[in-house]
DRENBA-199961 format. One record per residue: residue in one letter; y, x, z of N, C-alpha, C, CB in turn. Coordinates in pm, whole numbers, plus 50000, padded with zeros to 5 digits. Each point is the difference from the previous one (the first is absolute). Glycine has a CB too. Example, Ala and Ser with C-alpha at 12.3 -4.5 7.8 and 13.67 -1.06 7.14 Angstrom:
A494315131950780501194991150000501205009050000498834981150125
S502225015449803501195008250006501094992350073499375011849785
***
This chain:
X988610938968466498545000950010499635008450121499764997549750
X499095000250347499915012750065498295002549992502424996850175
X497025005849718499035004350016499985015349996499324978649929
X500805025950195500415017550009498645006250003502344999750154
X496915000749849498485003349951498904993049960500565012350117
X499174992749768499004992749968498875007849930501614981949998
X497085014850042498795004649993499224997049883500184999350218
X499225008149699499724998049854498635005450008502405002449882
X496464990050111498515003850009499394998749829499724988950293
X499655022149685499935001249862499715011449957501294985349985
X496855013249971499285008749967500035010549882499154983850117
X501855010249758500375003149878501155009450018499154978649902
X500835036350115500915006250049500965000749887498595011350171
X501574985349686500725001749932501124987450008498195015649884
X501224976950078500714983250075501105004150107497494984650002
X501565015350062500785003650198501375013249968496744999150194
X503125009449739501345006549964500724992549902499115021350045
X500704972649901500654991649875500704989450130497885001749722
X501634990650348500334990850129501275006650072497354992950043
X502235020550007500565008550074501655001949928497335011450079
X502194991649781501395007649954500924981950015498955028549764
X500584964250197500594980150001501135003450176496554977549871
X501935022150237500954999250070501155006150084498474990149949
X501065021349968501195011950069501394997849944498245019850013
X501514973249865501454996549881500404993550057499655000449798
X499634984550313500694988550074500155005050071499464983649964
X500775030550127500475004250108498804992550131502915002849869
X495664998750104499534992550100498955014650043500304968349905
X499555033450226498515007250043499244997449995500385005750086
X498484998549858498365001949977499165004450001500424995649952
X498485002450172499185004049984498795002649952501324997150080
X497745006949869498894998149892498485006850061502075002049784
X497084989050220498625001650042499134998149885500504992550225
X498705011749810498604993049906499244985150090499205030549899
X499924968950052499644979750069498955009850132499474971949692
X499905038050260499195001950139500735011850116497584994349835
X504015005450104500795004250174500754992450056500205019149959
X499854966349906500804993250066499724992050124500705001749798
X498105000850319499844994650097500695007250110498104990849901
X501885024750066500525008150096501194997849995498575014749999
X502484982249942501634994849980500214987250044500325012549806
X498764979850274500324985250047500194999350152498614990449807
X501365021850262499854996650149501264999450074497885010549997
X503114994849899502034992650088500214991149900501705022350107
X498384965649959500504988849976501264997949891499014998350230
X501585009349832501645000149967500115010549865500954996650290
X497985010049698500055013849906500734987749848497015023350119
X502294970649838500655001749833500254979750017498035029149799
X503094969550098500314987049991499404993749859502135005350155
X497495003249789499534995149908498615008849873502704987750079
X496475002249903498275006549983500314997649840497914991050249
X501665019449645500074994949853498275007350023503265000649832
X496134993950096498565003249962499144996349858500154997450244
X499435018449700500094998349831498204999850029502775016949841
X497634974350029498204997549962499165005149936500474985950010
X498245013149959499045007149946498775003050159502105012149758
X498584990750308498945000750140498664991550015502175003650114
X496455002249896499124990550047500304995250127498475009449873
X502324995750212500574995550160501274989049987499425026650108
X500864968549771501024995149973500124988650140499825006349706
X498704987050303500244981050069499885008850154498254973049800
X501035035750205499535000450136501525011750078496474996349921
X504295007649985501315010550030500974989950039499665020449820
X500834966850112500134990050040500024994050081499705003149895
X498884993650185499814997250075500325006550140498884991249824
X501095021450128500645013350131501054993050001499285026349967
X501234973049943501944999550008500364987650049500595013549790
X498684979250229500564982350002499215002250209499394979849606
X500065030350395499085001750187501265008650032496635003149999
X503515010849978500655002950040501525004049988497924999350031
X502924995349870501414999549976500114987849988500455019349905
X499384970650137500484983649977501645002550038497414983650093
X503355005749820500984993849951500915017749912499984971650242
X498935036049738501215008049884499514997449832500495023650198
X500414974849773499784991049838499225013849931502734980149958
X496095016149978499145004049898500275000849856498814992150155
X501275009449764499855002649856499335006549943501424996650010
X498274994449898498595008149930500365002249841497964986650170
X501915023249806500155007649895498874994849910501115020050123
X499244975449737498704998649914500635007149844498784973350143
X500035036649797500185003949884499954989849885499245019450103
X500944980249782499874986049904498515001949960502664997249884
X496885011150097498345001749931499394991850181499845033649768
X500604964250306499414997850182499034986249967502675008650189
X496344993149889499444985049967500794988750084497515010149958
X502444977350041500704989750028499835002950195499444981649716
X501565013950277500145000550218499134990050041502725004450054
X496854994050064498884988350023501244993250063497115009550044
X502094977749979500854993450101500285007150152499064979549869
X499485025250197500125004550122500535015549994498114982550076
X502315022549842500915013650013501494991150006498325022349832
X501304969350062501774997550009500544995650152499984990049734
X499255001350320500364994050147500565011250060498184982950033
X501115028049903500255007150157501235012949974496964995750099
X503555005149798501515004249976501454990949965498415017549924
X502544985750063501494993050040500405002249827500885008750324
X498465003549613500624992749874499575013549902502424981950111
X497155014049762498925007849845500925001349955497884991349931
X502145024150070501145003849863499635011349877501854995950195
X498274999149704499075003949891500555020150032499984969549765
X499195034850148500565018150017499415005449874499855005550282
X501135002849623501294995450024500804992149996499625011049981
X501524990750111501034991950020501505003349946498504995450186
X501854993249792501635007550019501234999650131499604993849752
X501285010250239500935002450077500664984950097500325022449804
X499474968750083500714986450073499234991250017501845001949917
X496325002750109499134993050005499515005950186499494996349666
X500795017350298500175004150172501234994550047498885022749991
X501904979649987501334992250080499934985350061501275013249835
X498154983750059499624983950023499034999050105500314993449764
X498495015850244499124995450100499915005250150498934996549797
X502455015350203500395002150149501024992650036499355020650000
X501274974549922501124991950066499254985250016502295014249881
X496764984950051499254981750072499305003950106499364985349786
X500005026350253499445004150074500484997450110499325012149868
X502054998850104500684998450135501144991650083499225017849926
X500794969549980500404985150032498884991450054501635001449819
X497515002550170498364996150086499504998550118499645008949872
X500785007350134499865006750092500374995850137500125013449830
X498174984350226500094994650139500524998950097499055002449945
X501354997550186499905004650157499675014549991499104977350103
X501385029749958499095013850103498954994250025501655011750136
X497424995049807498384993850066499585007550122499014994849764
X500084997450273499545006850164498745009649924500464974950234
X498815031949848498665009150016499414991649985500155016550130
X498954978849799498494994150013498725008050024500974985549858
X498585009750255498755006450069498644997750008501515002350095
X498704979049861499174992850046498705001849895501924984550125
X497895023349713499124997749944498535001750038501765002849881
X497524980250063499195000150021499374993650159500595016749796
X500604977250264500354989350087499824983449928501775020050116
X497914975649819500604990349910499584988750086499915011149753
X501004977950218499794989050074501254992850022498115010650098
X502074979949974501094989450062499914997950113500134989849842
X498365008450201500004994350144500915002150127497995001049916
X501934999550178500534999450148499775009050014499884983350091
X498305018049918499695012650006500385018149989499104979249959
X500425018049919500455012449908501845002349971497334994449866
X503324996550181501455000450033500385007050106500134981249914
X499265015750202499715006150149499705018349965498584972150119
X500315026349864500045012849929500745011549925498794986650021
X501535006649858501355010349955501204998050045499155002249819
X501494987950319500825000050101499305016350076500594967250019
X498285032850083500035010650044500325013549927498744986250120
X500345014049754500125012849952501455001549988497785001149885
X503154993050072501234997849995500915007650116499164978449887
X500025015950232500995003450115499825010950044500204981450063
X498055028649939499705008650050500395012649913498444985050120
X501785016449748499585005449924501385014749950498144973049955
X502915020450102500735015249993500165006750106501154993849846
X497605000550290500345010750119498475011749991501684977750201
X497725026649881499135009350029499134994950075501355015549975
X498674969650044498995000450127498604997249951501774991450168
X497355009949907498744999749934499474985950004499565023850059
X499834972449830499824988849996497974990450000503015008849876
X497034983850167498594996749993499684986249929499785013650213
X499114990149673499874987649922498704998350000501855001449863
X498834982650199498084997350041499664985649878499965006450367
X498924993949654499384989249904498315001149967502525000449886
X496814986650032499125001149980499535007449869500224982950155
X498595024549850499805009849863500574990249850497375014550132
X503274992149779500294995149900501294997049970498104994850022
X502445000050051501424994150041501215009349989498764986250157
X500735026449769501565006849922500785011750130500734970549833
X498685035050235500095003950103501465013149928496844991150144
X502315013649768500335015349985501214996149893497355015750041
X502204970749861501404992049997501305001150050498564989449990
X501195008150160501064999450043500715011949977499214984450136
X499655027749957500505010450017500165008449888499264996450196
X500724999949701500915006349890501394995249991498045002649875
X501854989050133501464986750003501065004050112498324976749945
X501045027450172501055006450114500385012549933498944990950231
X500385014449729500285017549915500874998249894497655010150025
X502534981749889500574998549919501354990450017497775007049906
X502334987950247501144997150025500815008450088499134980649948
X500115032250101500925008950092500535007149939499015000350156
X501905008349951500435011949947499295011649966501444991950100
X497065006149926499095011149944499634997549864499095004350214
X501194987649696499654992249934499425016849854501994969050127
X499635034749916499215013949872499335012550079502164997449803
X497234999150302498755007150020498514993950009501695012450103
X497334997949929498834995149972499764985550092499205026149935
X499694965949997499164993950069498585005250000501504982949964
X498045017450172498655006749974498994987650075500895030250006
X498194963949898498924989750122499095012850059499534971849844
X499725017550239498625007750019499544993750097500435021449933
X498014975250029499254990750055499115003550115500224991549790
X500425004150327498905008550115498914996749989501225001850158
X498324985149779498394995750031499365008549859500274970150140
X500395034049800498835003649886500255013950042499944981949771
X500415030550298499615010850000499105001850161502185007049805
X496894997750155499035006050117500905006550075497885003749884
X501934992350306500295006150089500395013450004498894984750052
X500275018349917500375021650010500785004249906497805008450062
X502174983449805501345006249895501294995350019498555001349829
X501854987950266500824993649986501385011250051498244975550020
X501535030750052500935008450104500295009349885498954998450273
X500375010149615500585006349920500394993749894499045015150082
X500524969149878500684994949875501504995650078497524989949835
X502615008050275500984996750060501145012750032498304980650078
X501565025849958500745010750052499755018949894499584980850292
X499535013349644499665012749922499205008950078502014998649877
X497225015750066499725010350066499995014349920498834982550138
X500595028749928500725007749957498675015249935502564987150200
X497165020349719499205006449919498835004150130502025008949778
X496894987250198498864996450130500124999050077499095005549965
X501274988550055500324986050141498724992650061502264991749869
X496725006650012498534996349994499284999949865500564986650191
X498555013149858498895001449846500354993749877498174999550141
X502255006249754500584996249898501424995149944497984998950042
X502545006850064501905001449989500055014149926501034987350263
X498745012649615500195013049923501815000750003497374998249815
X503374994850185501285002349989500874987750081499415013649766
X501864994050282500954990850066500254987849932501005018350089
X499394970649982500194988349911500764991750116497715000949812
X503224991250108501164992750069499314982850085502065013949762
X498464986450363499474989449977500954984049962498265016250154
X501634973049885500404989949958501404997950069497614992449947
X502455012050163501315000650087500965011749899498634995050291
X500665015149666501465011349945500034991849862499625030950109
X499594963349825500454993649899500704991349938498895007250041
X501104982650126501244988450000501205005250071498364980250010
X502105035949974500685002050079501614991449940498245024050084
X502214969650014501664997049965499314983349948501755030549888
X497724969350076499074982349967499704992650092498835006849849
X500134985750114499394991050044498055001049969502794987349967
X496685015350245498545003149943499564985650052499475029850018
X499474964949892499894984750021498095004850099501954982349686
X498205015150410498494999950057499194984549993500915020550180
X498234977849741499314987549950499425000750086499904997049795
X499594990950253498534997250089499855009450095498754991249822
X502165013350256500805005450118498674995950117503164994749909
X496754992750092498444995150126499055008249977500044975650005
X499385031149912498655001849928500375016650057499424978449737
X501915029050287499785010750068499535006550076500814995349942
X498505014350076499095004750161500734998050105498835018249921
X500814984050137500435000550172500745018649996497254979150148
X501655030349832501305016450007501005000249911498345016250046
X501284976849848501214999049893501404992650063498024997549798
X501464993050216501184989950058501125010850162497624970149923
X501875035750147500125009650054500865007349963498304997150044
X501465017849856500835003549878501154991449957498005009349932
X501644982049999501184991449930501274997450108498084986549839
X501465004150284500824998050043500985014650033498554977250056
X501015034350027500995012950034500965000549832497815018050210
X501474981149703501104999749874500974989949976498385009949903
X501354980350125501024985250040501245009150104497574974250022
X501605027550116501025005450115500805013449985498404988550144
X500985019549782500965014049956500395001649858498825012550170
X500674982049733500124999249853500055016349983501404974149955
X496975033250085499625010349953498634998349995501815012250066
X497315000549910498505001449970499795015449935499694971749950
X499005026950043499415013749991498824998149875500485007150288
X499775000349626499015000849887498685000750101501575013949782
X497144981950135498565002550111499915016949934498144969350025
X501685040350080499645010450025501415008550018497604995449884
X503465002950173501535002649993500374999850096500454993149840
X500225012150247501144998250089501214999150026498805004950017
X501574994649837501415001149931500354986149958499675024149910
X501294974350221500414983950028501004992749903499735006150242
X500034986349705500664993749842500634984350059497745012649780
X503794994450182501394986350019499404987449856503005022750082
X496784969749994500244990449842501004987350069497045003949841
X503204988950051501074988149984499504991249897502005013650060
X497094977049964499294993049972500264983150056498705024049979
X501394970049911499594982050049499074995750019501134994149911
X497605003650203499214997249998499924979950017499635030150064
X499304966849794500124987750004498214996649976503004997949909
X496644999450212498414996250039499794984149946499905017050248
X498734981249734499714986749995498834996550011501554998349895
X497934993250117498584993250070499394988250016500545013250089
X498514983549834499204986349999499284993550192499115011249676
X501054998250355499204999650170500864992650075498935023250018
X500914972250107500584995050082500225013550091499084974449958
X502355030950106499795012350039499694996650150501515013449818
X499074975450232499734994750142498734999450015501804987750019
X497305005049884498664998850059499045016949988500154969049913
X500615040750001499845010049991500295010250089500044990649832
X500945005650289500185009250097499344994250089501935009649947
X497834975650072499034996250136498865004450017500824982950000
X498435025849827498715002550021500115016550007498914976749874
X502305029950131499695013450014500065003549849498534999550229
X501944998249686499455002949874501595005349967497584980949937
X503505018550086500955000149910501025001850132499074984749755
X501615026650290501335002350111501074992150044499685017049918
X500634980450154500934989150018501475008850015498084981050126
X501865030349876501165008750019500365002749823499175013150283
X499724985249656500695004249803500314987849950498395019649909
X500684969250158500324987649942501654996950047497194991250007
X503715010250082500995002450037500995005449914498805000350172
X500635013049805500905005649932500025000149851499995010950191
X499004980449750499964995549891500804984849970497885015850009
X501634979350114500724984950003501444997550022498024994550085
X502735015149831501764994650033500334987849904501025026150052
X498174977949859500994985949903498754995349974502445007749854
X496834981450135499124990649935500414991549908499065001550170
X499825001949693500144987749869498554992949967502015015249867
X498264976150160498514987050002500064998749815500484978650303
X498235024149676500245001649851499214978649989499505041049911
X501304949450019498594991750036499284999449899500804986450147
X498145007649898499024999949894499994992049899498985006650140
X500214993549744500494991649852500004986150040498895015449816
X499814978750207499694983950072501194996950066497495001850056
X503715001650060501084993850017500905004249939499424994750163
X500325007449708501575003149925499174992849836501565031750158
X497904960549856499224995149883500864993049889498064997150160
X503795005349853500574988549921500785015049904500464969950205
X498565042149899500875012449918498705006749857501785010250301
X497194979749701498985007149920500914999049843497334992050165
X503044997749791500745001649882500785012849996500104975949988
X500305024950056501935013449986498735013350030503404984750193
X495775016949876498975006049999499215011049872500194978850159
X499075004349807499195001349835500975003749930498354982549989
X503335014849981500765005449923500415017249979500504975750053
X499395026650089500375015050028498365007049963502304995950233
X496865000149800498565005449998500025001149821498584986450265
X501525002549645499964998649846500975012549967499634971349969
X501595029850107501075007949891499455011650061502464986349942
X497185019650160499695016550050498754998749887500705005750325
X498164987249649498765005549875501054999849900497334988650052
X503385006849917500714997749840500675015449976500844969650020
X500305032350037500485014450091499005012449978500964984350204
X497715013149829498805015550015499524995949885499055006750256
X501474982049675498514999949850498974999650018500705011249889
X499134978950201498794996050069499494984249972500795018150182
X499984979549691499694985949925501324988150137496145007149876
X503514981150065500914989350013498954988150008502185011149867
X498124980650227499404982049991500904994050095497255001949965
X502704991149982500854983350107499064987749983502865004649934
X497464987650232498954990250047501014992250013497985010150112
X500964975649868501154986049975500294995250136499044989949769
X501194997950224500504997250154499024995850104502004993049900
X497445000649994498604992850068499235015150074499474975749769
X500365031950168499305016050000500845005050110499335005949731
X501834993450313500945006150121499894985850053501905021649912
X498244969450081499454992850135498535000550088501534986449879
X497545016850056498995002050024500145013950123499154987249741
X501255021750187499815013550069501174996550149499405019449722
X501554972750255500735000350107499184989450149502365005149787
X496604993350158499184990250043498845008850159500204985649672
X500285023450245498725009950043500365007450086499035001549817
X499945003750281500045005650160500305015350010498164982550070
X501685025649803500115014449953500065011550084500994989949847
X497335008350252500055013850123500105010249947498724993050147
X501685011449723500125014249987501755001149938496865005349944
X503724981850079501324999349971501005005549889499334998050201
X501305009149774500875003949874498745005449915502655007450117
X496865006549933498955008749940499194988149912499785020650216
X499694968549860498894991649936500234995249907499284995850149
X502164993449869500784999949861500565007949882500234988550138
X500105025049917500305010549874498725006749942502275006150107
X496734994649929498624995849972499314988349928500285010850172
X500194978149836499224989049912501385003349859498514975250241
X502745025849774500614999449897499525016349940502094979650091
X497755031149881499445006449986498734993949889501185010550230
X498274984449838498484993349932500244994149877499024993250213
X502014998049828500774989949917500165007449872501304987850193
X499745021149852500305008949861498915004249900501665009250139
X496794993449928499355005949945499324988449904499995019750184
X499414973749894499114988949924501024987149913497925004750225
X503274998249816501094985049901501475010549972499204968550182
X500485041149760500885010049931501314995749915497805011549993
X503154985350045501564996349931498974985049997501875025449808
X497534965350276500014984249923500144994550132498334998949765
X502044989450287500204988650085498724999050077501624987849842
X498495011250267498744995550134500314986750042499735023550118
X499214972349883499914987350047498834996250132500884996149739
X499614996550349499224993150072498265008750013501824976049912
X497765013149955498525003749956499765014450003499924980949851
X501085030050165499825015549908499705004350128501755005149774
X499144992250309499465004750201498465006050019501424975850109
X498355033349925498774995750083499834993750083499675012349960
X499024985850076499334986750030500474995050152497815007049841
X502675006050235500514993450144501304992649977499005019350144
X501774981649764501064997349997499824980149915500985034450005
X497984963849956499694983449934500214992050104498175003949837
X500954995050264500214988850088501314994550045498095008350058
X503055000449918501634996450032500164986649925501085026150009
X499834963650027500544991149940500825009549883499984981150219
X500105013749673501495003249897501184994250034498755000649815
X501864994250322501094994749980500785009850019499484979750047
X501835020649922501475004550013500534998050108500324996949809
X499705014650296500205001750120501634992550040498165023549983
X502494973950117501464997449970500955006350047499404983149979
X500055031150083501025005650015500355012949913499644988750207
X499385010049622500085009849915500754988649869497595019950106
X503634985249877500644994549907499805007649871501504991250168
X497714997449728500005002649850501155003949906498434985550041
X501095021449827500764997949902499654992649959500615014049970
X499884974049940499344993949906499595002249898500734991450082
X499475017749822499645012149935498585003150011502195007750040
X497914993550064498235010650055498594991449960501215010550268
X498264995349675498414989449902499394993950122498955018149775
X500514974950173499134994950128498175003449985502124977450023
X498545025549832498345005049957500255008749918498664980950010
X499975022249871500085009149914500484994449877498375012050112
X502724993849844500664996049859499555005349890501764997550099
X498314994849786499425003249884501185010149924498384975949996
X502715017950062501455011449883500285010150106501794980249837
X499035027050067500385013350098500824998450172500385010849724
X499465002850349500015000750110501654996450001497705016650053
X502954979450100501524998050006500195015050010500514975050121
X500345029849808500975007449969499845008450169501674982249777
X498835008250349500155011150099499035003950041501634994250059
X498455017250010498275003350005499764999650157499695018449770
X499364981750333499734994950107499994983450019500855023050059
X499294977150084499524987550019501294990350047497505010650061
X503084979949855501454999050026499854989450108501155006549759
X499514990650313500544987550100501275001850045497924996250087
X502544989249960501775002949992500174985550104500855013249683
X500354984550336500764993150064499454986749990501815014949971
X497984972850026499944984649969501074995949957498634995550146
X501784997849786501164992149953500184991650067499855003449821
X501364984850245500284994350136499324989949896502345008750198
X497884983549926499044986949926501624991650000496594998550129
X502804989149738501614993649944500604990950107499294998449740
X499924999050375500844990650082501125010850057497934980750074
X502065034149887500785010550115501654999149893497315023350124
X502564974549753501174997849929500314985849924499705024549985
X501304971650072500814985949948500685003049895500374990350203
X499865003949718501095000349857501084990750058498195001849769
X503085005450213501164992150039500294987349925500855020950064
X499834966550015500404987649892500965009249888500134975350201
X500735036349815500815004149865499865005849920500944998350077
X496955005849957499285012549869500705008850060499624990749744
X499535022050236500385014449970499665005149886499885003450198
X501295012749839499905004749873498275006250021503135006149940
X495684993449969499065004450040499655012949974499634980350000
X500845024649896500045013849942501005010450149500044988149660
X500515011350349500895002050106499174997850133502084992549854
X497274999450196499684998050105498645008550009501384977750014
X498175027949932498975003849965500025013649937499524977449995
X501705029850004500075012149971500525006250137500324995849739
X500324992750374500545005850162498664995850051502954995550046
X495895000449961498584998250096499445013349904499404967450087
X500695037249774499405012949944500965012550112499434988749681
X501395012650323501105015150053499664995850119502335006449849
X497554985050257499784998150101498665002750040501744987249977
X497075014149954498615002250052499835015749970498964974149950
X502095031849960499885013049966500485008550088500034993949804
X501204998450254500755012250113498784995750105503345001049970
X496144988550042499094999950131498715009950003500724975150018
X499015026949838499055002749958500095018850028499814973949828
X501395032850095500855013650057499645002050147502134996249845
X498814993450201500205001850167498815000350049501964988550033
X496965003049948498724999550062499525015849994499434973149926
X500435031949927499625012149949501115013250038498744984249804
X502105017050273500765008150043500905008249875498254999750210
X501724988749645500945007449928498955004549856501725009650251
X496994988649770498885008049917500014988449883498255014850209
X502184989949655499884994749887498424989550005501675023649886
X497734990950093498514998349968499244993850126500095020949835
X500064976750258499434991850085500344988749995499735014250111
X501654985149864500974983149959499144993349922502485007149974
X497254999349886499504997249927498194992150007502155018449941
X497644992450167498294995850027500164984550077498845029450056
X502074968850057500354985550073500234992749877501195006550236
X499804996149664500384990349927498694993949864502755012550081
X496614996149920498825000749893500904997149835497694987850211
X503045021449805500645008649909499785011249939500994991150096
X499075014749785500345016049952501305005350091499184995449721
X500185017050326501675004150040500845003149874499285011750229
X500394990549629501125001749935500684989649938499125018549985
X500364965750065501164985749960500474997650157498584983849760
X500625019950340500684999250137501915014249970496344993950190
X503195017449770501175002649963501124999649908498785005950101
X500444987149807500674994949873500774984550071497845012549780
X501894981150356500404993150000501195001250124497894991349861
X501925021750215500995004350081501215005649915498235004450180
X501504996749667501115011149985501034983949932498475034649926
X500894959750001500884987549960500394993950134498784994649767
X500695005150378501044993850091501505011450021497604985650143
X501765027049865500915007250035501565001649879497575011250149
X501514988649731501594998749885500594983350021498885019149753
X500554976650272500694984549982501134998450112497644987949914
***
């Protein structure tokens, strides 16, 4: 077995020593949190091989959901007491395997050793949350962040308002090596000119009218991080000035100070403006735009990535589900429609109408008709480069909801002229269990090894997606 640490989240401190004394007898390490530190224990990758998590938590779906964002492919278990109410379907998806508590001795044995016959690839870092999509596009994209993202150089992300800017630039932060230090945003267009130099650099006990006390600014705070400068265009002209000498010496001066401050900082700017047409008018330096412009990421906008609104609405549904911020899913006709649409306020506009959604069609099905009214004039057809489930309603159903929750779509099935039946028959059971193991390793490989993402391509539970890796692996 090598699960040499493993991480045990679990609010019931009596339990959690009862757990504790279990796995010290199997000779295994453990560590033990409660559910609201277990975020601070997720930022090394490599830290624990394996997550047990006991129930009773109101954070139960949305702790979960941490764990499936940020530890993907380390196997989950979820602890349930016998008085526990029944598991939903969508908790179950999202752990590797329910084991009643208490337990006995050869009921744990049993479920680390299937575990760890399961047990994936080395998984890579995932950075990309909240990227969602397929396109060309948005592929291009987490290619750059990809490439730029374990050096230092400063990076510039341009795009139109809406379009996930700061997205990204969480996504580069969380794929570097700064990754366990701060990220700090900060929006040049929303602070007034004259504060900007001390929300930026700090200042120091009356410095000016109403600096009753020293205070750090945004540069000592991302020190060893990543400081993300939003809407970077919208900066003054003396500011921009300032900034750049901190680019060229990577120092500065609290406002009212002369006491010159080393920082080591990632600066990652971004901007809805055109900066070219912004330096032709005098408005914006052509010497910072320079030194801001080493790496460029074209964020694009929703309208040419319109075959990514599905994988989209899915990620938008599970982050409200996640905050307890209610649940709805829209039929196809209802996502063809919206993919229909020109969306100048781009991601924002859409995580905005679904938002709405939630409010006014609370846990029930959207349809077409449920849209507001800009969204009617669309044809209802079924776009063709968004492949259905067949599964997925086309309207509002009278019996209960499908079991998975979001908005499913999946692969097409080839059409029958693509397979011949031999003149000598096949075995069909057989032939049809090597096209099942064959779409699964594609399905892995696609997913870099991630159970639970396998599972989302395959429109599967990940716990029969692993129930069905562990019978290839004994056979």
């Amino acid at each position: 077995m090598d699960f040499h640490n493993i991480l045990l989240i679990d609010d019931q401190t009596e339990r959690a020593k009862q757990i504790e004394t279990v796995l010290a007898f199997l000779e295994y390490a453990v560590t033990t949190v409660s559910s609201g530190e277990s975020e601070n224990r997720l930022t090394d990758d490599d830290a624990f091989d394996l997550i047990l998590v006991g129930t009773g938590s109101e954070r139960q779906f949305s702790l979960l959901t941490l764990l499936d964002e940020r530890a993907p492919g380390i196997p989950v278990v979820l602890l349930t007491s016998q008085d526990a109410a029944p598991v939903s379907s969508a908790t179950e998806q999202k752990v590797a395997r329910i084991l009643p508590w208490p337990t006995v001795h050869s009921q744990w044995q049993e479920t680390l050793h299937s575990l760890t016959r399961q047990r994936p690839q080395p998984r890579r870092t995932t950075s990309h949350k909240g990227l969602a999509g397929r396109s060309k596009a948005i592929q291009t994209t987490r290619n750059l962040i990809d490439q730029v993202a374990k050096s230092d150089a400063t990076v510039l992300i341009l795009g139109e308002s809406g379009t996930g800017k700061e997205v990204v630039a969480q996504a580069l932060h969380r794929a570097s090596t700064r990754r366990d230090k701060a990220f700090v945003p900060v929006n040049c267009g929303a602070i007034p000119g004259e504060l900007l130099e001390s929300e930026l650099f700090g200042h120091e006990k009356g410095a000016f009218t109403g600096a009753l006390t020293s205070r750090q600014g945004r540069f000592e705070l991302a020190e060893g991080g990543t400081l993300f400068l939003d809407e970077i265009g919208d900066m003054p002209l003396p500011m921009q000035v300032k900034l750049l000498r901190v680019l060229q010496e990577r120092c500065f001066e609290r406002v009212g100070s002369n006491k010159t401050i080393q920082c080591d900082v990632r600066i990652v700017a971004a901007t809805h403006r055109h900066l070219e047409q912004e330096i032709a008018e005098k408005r914006f330096r052509e010497d910072l735009y320079y030194r801001l412009n080493v790496f460029p990421i074209e964020v694009p906008a929703l309208r040419e990535r319109a075959e990514d609104i599905p994988y989209l609405i899915d990620d938008l549904v599970a982050r409200m589900q996640a905050n307890n911020r209610g649940s709805v899913r829209l039929s196809r006709e209802a996502i063809a429609s919206l993919c229909q649409h020109d969306w100048p306020g781009n991601v924002r506009e859409l995580s905005n109408l679904i938002e709405r959604l939630t409010i006014t069609h609370p846990e029930g099905i959207v349809d077409k008709a449920d849209l507001p009214e800009k969204f009617q004039h669309y044809e209802a057809k079924i776009l063709p480069e968004i492949a259905w489930n067949d599964a997925e309603p086309e309207s509002k159903p009278n019996d209960a909801a499908d079991p998975m929750p979001g908005n499913s779509f999946a692969m097409p099935l080839m059409p029958s002229a693509a397979v011949q039946l031999p003149e000598q028959g096949i075995d069909l059971k057989e032939y049809l269990a090597e096209l099942e193991n064959e779409l699964i390793r594609q399905a892995l490989e696609e997913c870099n090894g991630v159970v639970a993402h396998a599972a989302k391509l395959l429109n599967m539970r990940r716990t029969t997606l692993v129930e069905k890796l562990r019978k290839t692996d004994s056979a």
